[in-house]
C-alpha positions as CSV (number, residue, x, y, z in Angstrom):
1,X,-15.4,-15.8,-26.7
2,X,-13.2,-18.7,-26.6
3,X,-10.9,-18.3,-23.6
4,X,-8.5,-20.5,-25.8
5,X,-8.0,-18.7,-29.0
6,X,-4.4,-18.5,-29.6
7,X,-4.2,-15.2,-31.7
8,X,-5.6,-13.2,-29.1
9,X,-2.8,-14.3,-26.6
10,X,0.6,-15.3,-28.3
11,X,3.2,-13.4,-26.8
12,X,4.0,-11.1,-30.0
13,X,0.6,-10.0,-29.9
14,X,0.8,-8.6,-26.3
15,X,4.2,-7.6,-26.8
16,X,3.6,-5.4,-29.8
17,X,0.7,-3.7,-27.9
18,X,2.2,-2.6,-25.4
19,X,5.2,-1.3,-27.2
20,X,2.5,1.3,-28.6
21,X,1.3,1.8,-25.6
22,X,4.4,2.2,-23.4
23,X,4.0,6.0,-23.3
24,X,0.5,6.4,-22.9
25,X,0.9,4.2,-20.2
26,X,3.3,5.6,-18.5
27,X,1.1,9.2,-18.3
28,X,-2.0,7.5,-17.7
29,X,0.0,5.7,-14.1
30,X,2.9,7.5,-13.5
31,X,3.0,6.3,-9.7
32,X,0.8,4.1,-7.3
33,X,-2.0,6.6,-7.3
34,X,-4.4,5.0,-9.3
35,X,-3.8,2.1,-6.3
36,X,-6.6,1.7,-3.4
37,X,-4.9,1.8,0.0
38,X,-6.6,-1.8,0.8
39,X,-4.0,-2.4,-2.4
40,X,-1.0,-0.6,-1.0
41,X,-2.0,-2.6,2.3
42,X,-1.1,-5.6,0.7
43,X,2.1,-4.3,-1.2
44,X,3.2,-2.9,2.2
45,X,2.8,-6.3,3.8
46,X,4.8,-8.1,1.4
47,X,7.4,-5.4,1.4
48,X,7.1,-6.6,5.5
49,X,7.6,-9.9,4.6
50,X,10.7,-10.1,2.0
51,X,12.3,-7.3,4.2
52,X,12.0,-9.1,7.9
53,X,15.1,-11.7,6.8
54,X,17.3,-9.1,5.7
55,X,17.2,-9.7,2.6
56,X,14.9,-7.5,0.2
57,X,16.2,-8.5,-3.0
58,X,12.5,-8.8,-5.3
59,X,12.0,-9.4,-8.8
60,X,9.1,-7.1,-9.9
61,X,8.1,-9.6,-12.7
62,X,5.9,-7.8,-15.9
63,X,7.4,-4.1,-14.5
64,X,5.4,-2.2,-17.0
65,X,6.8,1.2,-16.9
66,X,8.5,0.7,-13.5
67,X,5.6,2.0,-10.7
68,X,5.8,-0.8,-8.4
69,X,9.5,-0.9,-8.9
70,X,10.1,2.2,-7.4
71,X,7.3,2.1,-4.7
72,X,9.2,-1.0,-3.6
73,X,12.8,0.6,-4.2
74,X,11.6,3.3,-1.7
75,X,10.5,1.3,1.1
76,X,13.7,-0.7,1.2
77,X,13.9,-3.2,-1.4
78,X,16.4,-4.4,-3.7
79,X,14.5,-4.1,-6.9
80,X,14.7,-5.7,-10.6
81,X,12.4,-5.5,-13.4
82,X,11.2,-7.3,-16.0
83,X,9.0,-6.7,-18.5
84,X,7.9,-8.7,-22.2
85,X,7.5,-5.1,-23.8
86,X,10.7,-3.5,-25.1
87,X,8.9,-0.6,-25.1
88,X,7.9,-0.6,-21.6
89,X,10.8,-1.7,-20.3
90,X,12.8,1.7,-22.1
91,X,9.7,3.9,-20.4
92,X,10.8,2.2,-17.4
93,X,15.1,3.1,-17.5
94,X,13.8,6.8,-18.0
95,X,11.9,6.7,-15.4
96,X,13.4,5.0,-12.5
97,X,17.2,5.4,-14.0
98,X,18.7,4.2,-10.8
99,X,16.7,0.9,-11.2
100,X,17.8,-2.4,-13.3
101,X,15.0,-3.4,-15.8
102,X,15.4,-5.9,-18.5
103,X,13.2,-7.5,-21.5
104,X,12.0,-11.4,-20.6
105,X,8.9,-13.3,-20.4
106,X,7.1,-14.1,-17.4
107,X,7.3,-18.3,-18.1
108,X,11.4,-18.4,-18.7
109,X,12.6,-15.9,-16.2
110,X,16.2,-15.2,-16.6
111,X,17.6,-16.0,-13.2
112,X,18.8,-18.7,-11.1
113,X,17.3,-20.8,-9.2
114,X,16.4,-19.0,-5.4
115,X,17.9,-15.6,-6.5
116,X,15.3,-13.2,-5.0
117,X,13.4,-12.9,-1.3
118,X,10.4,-11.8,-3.1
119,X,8.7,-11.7,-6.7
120,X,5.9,-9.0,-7.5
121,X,3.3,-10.1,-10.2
122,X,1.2,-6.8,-10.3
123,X,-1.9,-7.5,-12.5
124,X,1.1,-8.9,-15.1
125,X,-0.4,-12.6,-15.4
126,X,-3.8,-11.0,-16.4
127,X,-3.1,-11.5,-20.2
128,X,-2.2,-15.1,-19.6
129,X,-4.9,-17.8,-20.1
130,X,-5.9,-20.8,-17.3
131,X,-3.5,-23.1,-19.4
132,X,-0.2,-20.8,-19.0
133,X,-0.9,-20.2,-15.1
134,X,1.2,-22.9,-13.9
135,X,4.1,-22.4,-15.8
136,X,3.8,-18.5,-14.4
137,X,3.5,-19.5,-11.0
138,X,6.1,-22.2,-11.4
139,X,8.8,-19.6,-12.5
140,X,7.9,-17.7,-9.5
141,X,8.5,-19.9,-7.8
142,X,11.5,-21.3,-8.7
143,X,13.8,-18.0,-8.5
144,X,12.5,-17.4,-4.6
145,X,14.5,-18.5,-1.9
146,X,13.2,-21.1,0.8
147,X,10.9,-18.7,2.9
148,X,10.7,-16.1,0.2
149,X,7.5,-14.5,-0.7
150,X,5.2,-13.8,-4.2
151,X,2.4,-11.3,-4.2
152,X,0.2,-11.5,-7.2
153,X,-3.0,-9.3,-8.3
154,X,-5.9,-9.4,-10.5
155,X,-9.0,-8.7,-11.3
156,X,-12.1,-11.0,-9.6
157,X,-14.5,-13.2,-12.4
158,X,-14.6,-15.7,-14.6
159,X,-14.3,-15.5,-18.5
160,X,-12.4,-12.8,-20.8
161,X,-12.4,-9.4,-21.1
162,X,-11.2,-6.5,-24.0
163,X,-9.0,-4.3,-22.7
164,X,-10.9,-1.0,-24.2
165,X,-9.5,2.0,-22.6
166,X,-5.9,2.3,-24.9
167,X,-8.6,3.5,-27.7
168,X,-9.9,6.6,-25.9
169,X,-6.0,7.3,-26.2
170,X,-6.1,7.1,-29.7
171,X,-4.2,3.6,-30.0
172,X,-6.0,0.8,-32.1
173,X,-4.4,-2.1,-30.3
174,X,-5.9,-5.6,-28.8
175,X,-5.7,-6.4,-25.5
176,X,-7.8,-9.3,-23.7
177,X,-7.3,-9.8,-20.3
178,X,-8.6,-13.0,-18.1
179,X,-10.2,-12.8,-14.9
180,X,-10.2,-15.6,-12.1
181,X,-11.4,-15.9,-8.7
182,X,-9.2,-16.2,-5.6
183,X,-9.2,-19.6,-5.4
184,X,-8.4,-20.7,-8.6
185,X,-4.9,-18.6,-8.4
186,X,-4.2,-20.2,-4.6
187,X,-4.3,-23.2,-6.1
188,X,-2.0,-22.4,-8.9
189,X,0.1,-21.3,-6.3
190,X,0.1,-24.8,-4.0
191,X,0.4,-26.3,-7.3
192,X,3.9,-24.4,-7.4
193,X,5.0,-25.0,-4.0
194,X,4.0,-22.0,-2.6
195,X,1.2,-21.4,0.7
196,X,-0.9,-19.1,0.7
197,X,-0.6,-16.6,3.5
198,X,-3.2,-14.0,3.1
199,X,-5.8,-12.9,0.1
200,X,-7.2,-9.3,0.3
201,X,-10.8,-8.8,-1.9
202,X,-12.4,-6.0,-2.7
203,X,-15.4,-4.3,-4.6
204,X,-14.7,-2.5,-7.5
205,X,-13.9,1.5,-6.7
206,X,-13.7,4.7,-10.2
207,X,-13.8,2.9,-13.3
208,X,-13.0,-0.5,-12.5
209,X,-15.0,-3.0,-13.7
210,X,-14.3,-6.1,-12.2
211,X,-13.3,-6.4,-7.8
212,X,-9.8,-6.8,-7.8
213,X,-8.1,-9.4,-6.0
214,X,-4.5,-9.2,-4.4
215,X,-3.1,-12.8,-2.7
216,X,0.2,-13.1,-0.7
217,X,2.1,-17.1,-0.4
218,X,5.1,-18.0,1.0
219,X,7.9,-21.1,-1.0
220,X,8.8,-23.3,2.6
C-alpha cells in the first residue's frame, strides 16, 4: 500500500474513527494493564525525569481516553490532555474528572512556547505518516522547557498496517497505523532539537504484532 495515500490519513478520517470508537476503547484499556512492565519502566523513568526539577507539569499529547493521564497524575505529575477525537476526549472528562483534557491536534498544539517539563506521545504519532513526523516532533518540542523531557512509543517495522481489531467490536471503521524503527524516530527527534537519552526495545508479548518501541530525549 502506498504509505502516501492521503484518504487513509487526513485528520477527519482518524478523527471520525475514533469518535466511534471512544467507548469501546475505553472498555477494551481502561488502565495501564494492557502495558508490559519493560513499558511502565520507561513511563516511570520519564515520570523520574520531568519530576527531578520540581516541576512535573506534562502534556499527555493524543490522551485517548485519559490512561496515561492518570497513571502520570498519580505518580506526581501535573497532567493535561489532548486528544484529536472529541469523542475520546469526553470518555476521558468521565473518566479522570479531576483532570484537564481538551480537543487539538498533535501538529498545532495549543500552548505556548516552553509551557510543560514533559510531553507524553503514547503510541499517538502512529497514525501519522514519515512526512508529518517532523512537524509532530517539532510541536513537542517547542512547548518543553529548556531541560524538559518527551517520551514517545510505537510499534517496531517498516511499512503500514490496518488497524483490524475495532471490527471484532462490531465497529466498521479504518484505521492504518505506520510502523518505524528506533532510529528513524531519534532522528526526528535531533531534527527537533531534542537528544536522545534512552530507547527501550522489545519483542512482541499477547496479541501484538509488531515489537514495540518506547524512546526517551531531552530539549537542552
Amino acid at each position: 500500500m502506498p504509505e502516501t495515500t492521503p484518504d487513509l490519513f487526513a485528520p477527519e478520517r482518524i478523527r471520525a474513527a475514533y469518535d466511534v470508537v471512544a467507548d469501546s476503547y475505553a472498555a477494551m484499556l481502561p488502565d495501564t494493564r494492557a502495558e508490559a512492565p519493560l513499558d511502565l519502566a520507561m513511563v516511570d523513568a520519564f515520570v523520574a525525569a520531568v519530576t527531578h526539577g520540581g516541576d512535573a507539569s506534562v502534556l499527555d499529547a493524543g490522551c485517548g481516553t485519559g490512561r496515561m493521564s492518570r497513571y502520570l497524575a498519580d505518580r506526581g505529575c501535573t497532567v493535561r490532555g489532548v486528544d484529536l477525537s472529541p469523542g475520546m476526549v469526553a470518555a476521558a472528562r468521565r473518566s479522570q474528572p479531576d483532570l484537564g483534557f481538551a480537543v487539538a491536534s498533535l501538529n498545532a498544539l495549543p500552548f505556548a512556547d516552553a509551557e510543560f517539563a514533559g510531553v507524553l506521545l503514547w503510541y499517538s504519532t502512529i497514525h501519522i505518516p514519515p512526512a508529518g513526523q517532523p512537524t509532530i516532533f517539532a510541536e513537542a518540542a517547542r512547548v518543553l522547557r529548556p531541560g524538559g523531557h518527551v517520551l514517545v512509543a510505537f510499534q517496531r517495522g517498516e511499512g503500514v498496517r490496518e488497524v483490524v481489531g475495532y471490527r471484532r467490536h462490531g465497529h466498521d471503521v479504518t484505521l492504518h497505523r505506520h510502523l518505524f524503527t528506533a532510529d528513524e524516530v531519534a532522528n526526528h527527534l535531533a531534527s527537533a532539537g531534542l537528544t536522545e537519552v534512552a530507547r527501550m526495545e522489545r519483542a512482541a508479548v499477547g496479541p501484538e504484532r509488531e515489537g514495540q518501541l518506547v524512546v526517551l530525549a531531552r530539549v537542552d
